[in-house]
N, C-alpha and C positions, 0 to 999 in steps of 0.2 A: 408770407404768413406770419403773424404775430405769435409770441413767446408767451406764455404767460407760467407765471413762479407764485408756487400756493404754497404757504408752509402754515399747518393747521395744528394745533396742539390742542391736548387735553391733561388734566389730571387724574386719572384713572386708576390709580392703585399704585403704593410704596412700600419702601420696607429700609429699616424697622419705623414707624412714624411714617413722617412727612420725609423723610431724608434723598431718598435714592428707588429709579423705577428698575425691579429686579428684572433678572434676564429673560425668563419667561414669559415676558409680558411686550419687550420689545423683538425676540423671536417672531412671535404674534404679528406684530404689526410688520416688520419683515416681509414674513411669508404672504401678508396680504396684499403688501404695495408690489412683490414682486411677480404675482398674479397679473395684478392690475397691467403692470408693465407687457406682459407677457401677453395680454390681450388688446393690448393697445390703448388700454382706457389715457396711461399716464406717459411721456416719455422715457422716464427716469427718477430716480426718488434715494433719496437718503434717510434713514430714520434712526434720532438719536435721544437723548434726554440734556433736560434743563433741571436737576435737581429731583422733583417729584413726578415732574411734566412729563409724557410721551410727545414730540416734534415727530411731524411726519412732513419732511419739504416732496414737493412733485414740481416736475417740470408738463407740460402740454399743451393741447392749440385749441382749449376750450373756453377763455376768457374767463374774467373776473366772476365769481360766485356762481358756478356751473354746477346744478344742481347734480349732475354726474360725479363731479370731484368731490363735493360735499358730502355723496352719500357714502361716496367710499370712506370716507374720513371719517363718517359719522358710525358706519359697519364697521371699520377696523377698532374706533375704538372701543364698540360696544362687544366684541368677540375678545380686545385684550379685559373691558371689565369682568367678564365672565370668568375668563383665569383666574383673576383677581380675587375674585369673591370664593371661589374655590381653596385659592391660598387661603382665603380669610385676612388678607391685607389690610392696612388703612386705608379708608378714603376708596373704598373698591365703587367706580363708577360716580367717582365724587361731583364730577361737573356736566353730567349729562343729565340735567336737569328736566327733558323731555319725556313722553315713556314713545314716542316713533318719530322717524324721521319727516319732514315737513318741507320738503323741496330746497332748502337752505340751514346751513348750519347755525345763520344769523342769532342772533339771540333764544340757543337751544344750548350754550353752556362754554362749549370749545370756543376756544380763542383763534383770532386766524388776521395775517396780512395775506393779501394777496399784490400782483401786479403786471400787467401784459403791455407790452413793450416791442417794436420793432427792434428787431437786435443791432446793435453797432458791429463796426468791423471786429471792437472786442468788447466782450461784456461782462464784466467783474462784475458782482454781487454782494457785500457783507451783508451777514445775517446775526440780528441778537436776541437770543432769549433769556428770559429772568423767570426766577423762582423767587416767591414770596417776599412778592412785590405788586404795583399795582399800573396801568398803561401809561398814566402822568409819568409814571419815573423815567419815561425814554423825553419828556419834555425839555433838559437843562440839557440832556445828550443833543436833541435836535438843533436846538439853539445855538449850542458851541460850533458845528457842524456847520449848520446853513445859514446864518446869521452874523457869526462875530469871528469877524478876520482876524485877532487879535489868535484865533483858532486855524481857522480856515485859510490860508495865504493866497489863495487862488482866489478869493473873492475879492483881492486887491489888485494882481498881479496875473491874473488867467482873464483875456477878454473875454472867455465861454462861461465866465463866472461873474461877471462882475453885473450885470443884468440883475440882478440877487434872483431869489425863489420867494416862493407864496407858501403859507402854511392855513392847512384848514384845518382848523379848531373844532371841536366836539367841545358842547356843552353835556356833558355826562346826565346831568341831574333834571334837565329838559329837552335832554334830546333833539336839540338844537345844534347846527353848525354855522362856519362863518369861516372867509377867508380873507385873507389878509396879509400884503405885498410888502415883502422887504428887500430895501432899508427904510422905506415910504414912511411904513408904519409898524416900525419899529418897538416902537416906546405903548403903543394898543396893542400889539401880540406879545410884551412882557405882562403888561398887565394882565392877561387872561391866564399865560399859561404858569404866570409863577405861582399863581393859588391851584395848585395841583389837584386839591380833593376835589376839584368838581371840571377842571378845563383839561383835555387832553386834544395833541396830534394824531389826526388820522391819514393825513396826506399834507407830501410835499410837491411843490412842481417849477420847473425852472419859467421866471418871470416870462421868457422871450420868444418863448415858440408853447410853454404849456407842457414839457414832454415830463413823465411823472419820475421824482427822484426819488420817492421813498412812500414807504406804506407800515402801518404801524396798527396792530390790534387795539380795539378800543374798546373788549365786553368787560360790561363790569358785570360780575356774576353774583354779585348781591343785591344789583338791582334787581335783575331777572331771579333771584330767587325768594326775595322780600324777603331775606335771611340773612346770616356769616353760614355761607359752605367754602372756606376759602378762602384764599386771596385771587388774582387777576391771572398773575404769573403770563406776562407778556411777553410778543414777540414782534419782530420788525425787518425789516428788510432796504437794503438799499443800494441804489444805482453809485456804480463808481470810476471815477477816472475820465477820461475824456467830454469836457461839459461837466461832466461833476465834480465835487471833491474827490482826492484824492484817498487813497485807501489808508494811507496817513494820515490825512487831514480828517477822517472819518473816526480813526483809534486813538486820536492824540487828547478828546476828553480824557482818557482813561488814564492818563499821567499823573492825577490825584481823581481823587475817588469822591465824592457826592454824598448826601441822605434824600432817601426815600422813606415812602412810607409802606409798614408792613410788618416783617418780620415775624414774633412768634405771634400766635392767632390773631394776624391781622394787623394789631393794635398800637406799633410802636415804631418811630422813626429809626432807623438803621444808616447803617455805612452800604454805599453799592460796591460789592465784593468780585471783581473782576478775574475771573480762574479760567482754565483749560478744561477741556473735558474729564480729565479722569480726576478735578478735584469739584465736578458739578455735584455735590451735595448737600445739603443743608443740615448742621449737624448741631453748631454751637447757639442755643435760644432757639434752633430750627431756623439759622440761618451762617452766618449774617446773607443777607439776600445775595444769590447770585446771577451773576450775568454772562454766558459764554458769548463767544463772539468767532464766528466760522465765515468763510473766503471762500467763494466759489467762483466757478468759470462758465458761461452759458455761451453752449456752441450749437447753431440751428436746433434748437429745441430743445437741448438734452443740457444736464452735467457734463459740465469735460469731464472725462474718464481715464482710465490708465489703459495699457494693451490687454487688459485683463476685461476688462468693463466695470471696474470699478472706479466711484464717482472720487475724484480729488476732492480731497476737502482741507482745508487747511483752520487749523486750530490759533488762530489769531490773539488770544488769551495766555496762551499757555510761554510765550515768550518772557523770558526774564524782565522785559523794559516794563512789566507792571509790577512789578515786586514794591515800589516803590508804593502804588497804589493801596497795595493788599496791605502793603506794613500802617498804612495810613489808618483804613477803614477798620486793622484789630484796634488799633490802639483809639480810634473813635468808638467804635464797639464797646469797649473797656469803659471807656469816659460814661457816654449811656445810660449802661447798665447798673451803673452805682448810682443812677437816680432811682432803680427801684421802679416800682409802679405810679410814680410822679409825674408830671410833666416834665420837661418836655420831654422825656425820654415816650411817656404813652401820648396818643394821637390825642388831638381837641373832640369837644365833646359832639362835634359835627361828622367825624368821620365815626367815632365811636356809637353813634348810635345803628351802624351798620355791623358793628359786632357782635359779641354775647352777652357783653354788659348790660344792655338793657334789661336781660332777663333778671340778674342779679338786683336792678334795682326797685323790678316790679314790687318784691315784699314791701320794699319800706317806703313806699309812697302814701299809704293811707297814715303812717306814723308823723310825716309832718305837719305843722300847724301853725297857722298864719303869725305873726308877730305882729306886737302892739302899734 
């Protein structure tokens, strides 16, 4: 029987701002996955936070976008918005863009990878979510990863790797995909995905047999909402070790740190801010954006567990060998922000018109006047 690993997120309600989802509201979802579990719906489940995000990972043997898993995801988080709005929080029910559920989570707000997989003899898992941030930004992460040995050593020196992988690309802005085999074509999957505001990864898979390495959310929530409710605040998942990269070879982007785009309303390139969980907040500009990175174990179906039945999870971030990173990403942060509301510090006028600004600049458009 095949495995399958849903990890669904929403934005649902924070405090104080955009910063941190308080405890009542992940209680909440708690109590619903472990329902779930308890009827069989789920095998297993962890539920934690990315910063503002509510993450609800499931393990069970219902396949990819299983209108069963999805409803549960879409009920737990419309019972943690209710809290929410109760608190009077920000952003209470921010990305449930819906008013009922419709057989699929798909483009109704919440973010999700999924992936079902025959299990190997062991099956490691890394999981990353980002807050205020947008899905391109796992793009320089994938590439380091599946693409450029200079990263990866195994894609030189592991036969089960050197096959390379395929990456399928999302045209975000036409809703178009396309895939495309490396090291073949290399130098055509830079092109696509280094222009981030419009080309993201949605799946990876190994060149040689097709078995899938990684999966990666791709809503953008301002399409689906012909507004700024947001940013993306993505997540992703991926196969490790045996045939794959290495759990190493998967965290060793994180040795220096990146920009993305995002940060405070949306609108401004950032440092990718790589923390532990108890430092998942968004706090400085409501950001700098961040990224946890959690290690799991998949055993016939379930979370590896302890003798308790609690799910192992290991905090992959919170190790000191990214300090290096963090100290990076402040002192880019710093750099930035003393551009002020300029370029390049704020986004180009193509990602910006997915913002607020437009509104701002509806007044003074009948004020201009053609030139001689």
């Amino acid at each position: 029987m095949k495995t399958t690993v849903s990890l669904i997120k929403a934005d649902i309600g924070s405090i104080p701002g955009h910063v941190v989802v308080p405890k009542p509201l992940l209680d909440i979802a708690e109590a619903r996955m472990a329902e779930a579990k308890e009827t069989g719906l789920i095998n297993s489940y962890y539920v934690f936070h990315a910063g503002d995000d509510t993450e609800l990972l499931m393990t069970h043997n219902r396949g990819e976008d299983n209108e069963d898993i999805h409803r549960l995801a879409w009920d737990t988080f419309m019972a943690c918005a209710e809290k929410a709005k109760k608190m009077k929080l920000h952003g209470a029910g921010q990305d449930l863009l819906a008013d009922a559920f419709s057989g699929n989570i798909k483009g109704m707000g919440p973010g999700y990878a999924e992936m079902e997989f025959e299990e190997r003899g062991s099956e490691p898992i890394v999981l990353f979510a980002a807050d205020k941030t947008e899905p391109a930004a796992f793009n320089y992460l994938f590439y380091k990863i599946y693409a450029d040995p200079g990263n990866t050593a195994g894609l030189v020196i592991d036969p089960k790797l050197t096959c390379g992988f395929s990456f399928e690309v999302l045209d975000g802005l036409n809703n178009k995909s396309v895939t495309l085999s490396t090291p073949d074509e290399l130098y055509s999957l830079l092109a696509l995905i280094g222009a981030t505001e419009r080309y993201m990864i949605k799946k990876i898979t190994r060149n040689d047999d097709g078995a899938l390495a990684a999966a990666s959310s791709t809503t953008k929530i301002n399409y689906i909402a012909g507004k700024y409710v947001g940013k993306d605040d993505p997540v992703c998942m991926l196969r490790a070790q045996s045939g794959f990269p290495a759990v190493g070879e998967i965290t060793s982007p994180f040795l220096h740190t990146y920009m993305v785009a995002g940060w405070m309303r949306g609108s401004h390139w950032a440092p990718f801010f790589p923390v532990g969980l108890k430092d998942s907040r968004c706090t400085l500009f409501d950001g700098p954006p961040r990224i946890v990175g959690l290690g799991v174990q998949i055993c016939n179906g379930e979370l590896s567990s302890d003798d308790e039945g609690n799910p192992i999870v290991v905090d992959l971030f919170s190790d000191p060998s990214f300090d290096l990173a963090r100290e990076e990403a402040l002192q880019m942060a710093s750099f930035m922000r003393r551009h002020g509301t300029f370029q390049p510090a704020r986004l180009g006028p193509g990602a910006m018109e997915y913002t607020t600004l437009p509104q701002c600049l509806a007044a003074l458009e009948h004020r201009f006047k053609d030139e001689d």
